[in-house]
N, C-alpha and C positions, 0 to 999 in steps of 0.2 A: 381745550376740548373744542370739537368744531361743533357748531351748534346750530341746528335748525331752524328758525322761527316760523311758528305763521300766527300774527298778532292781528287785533285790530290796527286798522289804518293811522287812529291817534294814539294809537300805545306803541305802534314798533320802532318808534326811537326812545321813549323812555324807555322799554325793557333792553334795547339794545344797547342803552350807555349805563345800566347797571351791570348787564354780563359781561362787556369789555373791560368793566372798570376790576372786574373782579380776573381776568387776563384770558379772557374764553374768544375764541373768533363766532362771528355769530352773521348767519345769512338769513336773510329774508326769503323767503319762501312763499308762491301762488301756488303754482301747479305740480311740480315736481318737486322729492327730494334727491340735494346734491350728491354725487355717489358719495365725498370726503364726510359728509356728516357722519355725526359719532351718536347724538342723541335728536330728538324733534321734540321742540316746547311750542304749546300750542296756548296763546292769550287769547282770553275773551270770546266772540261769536266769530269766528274765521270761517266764510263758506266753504272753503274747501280742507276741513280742520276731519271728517270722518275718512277722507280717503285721503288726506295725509298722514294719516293714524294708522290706516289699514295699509299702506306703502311701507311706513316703518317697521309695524310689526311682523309683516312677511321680510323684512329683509332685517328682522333680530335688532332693531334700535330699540334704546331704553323710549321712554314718552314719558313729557310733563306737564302736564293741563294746571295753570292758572287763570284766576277768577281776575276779572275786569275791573272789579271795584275796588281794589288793591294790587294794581298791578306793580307799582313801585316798589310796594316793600316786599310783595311777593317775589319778585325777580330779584330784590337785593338778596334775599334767604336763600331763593333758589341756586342765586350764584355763587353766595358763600357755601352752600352744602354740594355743589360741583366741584366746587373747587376745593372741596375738603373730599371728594371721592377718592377712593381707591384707583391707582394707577391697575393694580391688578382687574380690577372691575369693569373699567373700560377697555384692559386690554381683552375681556374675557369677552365681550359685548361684542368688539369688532371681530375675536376670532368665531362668536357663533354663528353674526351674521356670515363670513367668510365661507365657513363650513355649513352653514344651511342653503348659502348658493352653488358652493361646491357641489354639494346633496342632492337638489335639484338635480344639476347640470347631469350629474350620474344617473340621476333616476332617467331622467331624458335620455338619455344616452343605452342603457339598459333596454327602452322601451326601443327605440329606433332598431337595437342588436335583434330583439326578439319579434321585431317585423320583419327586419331582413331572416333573420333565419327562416323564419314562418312561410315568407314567402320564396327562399331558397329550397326548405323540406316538400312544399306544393311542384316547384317545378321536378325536384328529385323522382316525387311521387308519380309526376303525370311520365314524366323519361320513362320510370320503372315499369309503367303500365303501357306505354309504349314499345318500350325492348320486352316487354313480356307477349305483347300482340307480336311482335318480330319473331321471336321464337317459335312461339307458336307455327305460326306462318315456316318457318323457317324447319322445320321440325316434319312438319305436315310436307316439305316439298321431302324432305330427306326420305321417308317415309316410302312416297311415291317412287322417287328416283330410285330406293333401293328394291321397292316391288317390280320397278320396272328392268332392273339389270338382275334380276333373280329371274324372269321371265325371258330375258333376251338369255341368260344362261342356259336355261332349258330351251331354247332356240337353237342355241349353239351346241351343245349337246344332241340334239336331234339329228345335223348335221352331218356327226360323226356315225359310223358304222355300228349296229346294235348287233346286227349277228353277222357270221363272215362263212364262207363257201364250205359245205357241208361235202361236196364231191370234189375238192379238190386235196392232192397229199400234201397238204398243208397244213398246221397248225398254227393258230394267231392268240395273241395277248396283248394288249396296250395298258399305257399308266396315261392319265391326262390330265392334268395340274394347273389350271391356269393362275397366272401371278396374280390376278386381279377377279371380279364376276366372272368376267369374262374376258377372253385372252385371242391373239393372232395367231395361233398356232392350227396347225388342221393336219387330217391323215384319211385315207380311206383306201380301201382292199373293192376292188370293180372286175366281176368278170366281162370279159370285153367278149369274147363268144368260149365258144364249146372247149377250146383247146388253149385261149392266153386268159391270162389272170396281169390285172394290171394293178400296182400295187402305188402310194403315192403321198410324202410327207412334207408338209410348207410351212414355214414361217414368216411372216408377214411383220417388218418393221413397227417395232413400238406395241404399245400395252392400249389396251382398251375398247371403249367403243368404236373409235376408228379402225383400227387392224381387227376387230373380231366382225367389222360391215366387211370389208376386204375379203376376209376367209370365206363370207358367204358367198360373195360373186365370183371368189377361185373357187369354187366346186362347184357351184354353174357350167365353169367355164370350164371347169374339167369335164365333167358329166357331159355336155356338149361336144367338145371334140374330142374326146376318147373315142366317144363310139365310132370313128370313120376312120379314125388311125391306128397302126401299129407297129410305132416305132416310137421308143421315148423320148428318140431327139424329134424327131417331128413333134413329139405333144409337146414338146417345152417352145419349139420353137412360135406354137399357136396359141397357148398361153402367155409369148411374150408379146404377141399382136392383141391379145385379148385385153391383157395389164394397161397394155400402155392406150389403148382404146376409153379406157375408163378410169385409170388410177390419175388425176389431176393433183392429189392433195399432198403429192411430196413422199407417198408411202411407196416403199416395195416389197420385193417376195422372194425369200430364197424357196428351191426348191428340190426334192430327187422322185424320180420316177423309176418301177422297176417292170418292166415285164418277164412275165414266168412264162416259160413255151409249159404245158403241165404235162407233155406227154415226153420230151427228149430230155426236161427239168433245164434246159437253157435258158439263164436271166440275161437279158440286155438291157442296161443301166444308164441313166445320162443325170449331170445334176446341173443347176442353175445356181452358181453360187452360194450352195447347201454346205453344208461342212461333212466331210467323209465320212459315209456309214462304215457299218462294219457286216462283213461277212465272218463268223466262226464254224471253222469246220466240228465236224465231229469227233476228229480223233486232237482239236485244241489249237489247228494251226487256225492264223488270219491273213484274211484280205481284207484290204483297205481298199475301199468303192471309190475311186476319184476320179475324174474328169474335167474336161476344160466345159464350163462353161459360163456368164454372166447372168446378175441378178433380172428377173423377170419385173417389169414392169417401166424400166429405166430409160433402155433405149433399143428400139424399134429394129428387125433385121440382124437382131444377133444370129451365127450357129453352134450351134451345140453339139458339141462330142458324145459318141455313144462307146461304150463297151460292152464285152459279155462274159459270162463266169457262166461256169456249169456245175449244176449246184449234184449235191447226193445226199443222203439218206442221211438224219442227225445231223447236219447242217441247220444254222440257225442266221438268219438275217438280223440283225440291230440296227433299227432308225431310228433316228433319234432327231431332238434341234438342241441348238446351240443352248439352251439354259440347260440341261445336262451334261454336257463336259467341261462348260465354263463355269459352272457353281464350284465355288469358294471357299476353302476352310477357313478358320479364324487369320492364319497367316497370309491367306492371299491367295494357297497353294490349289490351282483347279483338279477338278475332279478327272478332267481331259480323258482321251481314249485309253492310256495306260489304266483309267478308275474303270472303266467302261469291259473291257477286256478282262480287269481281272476278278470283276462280279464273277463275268458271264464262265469262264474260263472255269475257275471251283468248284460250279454246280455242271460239271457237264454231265451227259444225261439225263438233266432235269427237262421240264417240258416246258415252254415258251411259258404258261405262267407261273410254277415257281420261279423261274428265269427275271420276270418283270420283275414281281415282287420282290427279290431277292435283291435285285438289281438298284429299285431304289429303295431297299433298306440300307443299301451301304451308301447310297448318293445322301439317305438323310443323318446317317452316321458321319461321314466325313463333313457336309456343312452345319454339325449341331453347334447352337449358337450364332449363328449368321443371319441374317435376313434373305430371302430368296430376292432375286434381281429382274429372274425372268421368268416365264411356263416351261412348264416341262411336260415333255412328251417324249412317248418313246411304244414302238410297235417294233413286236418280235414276230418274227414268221419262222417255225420249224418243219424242215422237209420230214415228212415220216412217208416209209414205203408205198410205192406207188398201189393208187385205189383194184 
């Protein structure tokens, strides 16, 4: 057994040649105990005998205090009764000091985990109270932004035609759908004077706020030059000086134009890169509205092709933009002029707004389950006998 000492100065070689003799290792001891000791014997008045006492017993050593005035025979007893100890005894001794260091070391360790988390769950806390001001914040912009594209909706809206010429043999209907709040798409019916009716449907590249600020300044710019012209290739042709005078952002404008003469009922048509309207007669035939001409806003000095059809009685015009004949069935399959034609064609004799409405019930029949891609728009004019 390794053995302790802390003796008086004239006793710690007598007690250390009876505990050798008895076959025990035995250190002398001031300040400190050795890690290897097994027990601590403390002889006589050793000044540092209570906090070598209180060393031992926080690190689980047995302790043996003998008396000074028999240190001899007390250390011989002493060593004979070590040396008749139980092996299990001291091995029990060393495993508790072992495991009350162990214990410690855990409890420490325990404490260190439950600061760190501590101060892990405070930063968690302050984050969550942070991404909750974000939100908030965040929430409040959405808030605005959507009160504000609900307002530029009814802007854009305003825009559009609310009532349409009450003395001309015309009849009007429109659907207006935009993909988004608000959408690039535009139409409006302008009497230009007493005798032309100028009719006029555009779409404007891309979704949003950008193409629905566009559509504002083409109707300006229609509304401007209409009234000094009358000729649709003339208007496209000064709407494309108009485009390109202000469109910087990469956007342009497809477009068709129709003038009605209201008294001989002769239209003269021109389109700017529009996709084919449709003319359906009244007794089911069609004309397909085409012309040469290029998108508005692109480049500078284009000219534009004009044609004319002569319209009669139950005749029905179909304008439209391209998110109606290109809307998609589940397979891909577009809705295209054949979808277009064969609305309008079944309900003949109907009047431009059964016609609308009929029209895009079968556009939302054929794309059920799809997503919409673009606005849809579409303005029906029916000729009824002259006023």
């Amino acid at each position: 057994m390794n053995i302790a000492l802390a003796a008086e100065n004239d006793l710690t070689t007598l007690v250390t040649q009876r505990f050798e003799a008895k076959g025990h290792a035995c250190m002398s001891v001031e300040e400190e105990l050795p890690p290897e000791a097994d027990c601590l014997v403390i002889v006589g008045e050793h000044p540092r005998a209570d906090s070598l006492a209180a060393h031992a017993e926080e690190a689980g050593l047995p302790i043996l205090r003998l008396g000074a005035e028999a240190a001899g025979e007390s250390a011989a007893a002493a060593a004979w009764g070590l040396a008749r100890a139980d092996d299990y005894f001291i091995d029990a001794a060393r495993s508790d000091a072992r495991v009350k260091r162990l214990e410690d070391i855990r409890l420490k360790m325990v404490e260190q985990r439950n600061q760190e988390l501590a101060a892990a769950n405070e930063l968690l806390e302050r984050r969550a109270a942070d991404l909750d001001a974000a939100l908030r914040l965040l929430d409040g912009a959405n808030r605005q932004l959507i009160d504000e594209l609900n307002l530029a909706s009814e802007l854009q809206k305003s825009l559009l035609p609310k009532t349409y010429p009450s003395d001309a043999p015309l009849e009007f209907a429109h659907k207006f759908i935009p993909l988004d709040k608000i959408g690039g798409d535009f139409f409006d019916v302008v009497r230009l004077d007493e005798r032309t009716l100028a009719l006029v449907i555009a779409d404007v590249s891309g979704h949003g706020v950008g193409p629905a600020l566009v559509t504002a300044m083409f109707k300006s710019s229609f509304g401007l030059v209409s009234k000094s012209l009358r000729s649709p290739a003339e208007l496209m042709t000064s709407l494309n000086v108009e485009m390109n005078n202000f469109l910087t952002t990469g956007h342009y404008v497809t477009a068709f134009a129709a003038f009605i003469d209201l008294e001989s009922l002769e239209m003269r048509y021109c389109s700017a890169g529009h996709p084919n309207q449709l003319l359906v007669k009244a007794d089911g035939g069609q004309v397909e509205l085409a012309t040469m001409g290029f998108l508005l806003g692109m480049i500078a000095g284009m000219d534009y092709e004009e044609k004319s059809v002569a319209l009669e009685p139950g005749d029905t015009l179909v304008l439209f933009t391209d998110g109606v004949f290109e809307s998609a069935d589940r397979d891909g399959n577009l809705f295209g002029r054949e979808g277009i034609l064969r609305s309008v064609t079944k309900r003949l004799g109907s009047g431009p707004a059964e016609l609308s409405n009929g029209l895009f019930s079968d556009l939302l029949a054929w794309t059920e389950g799809t997503e919409p891609t673009d606005d849809i728009t579409m303005l029906l004019a029916q000729v009824i006998e002259s006023l």
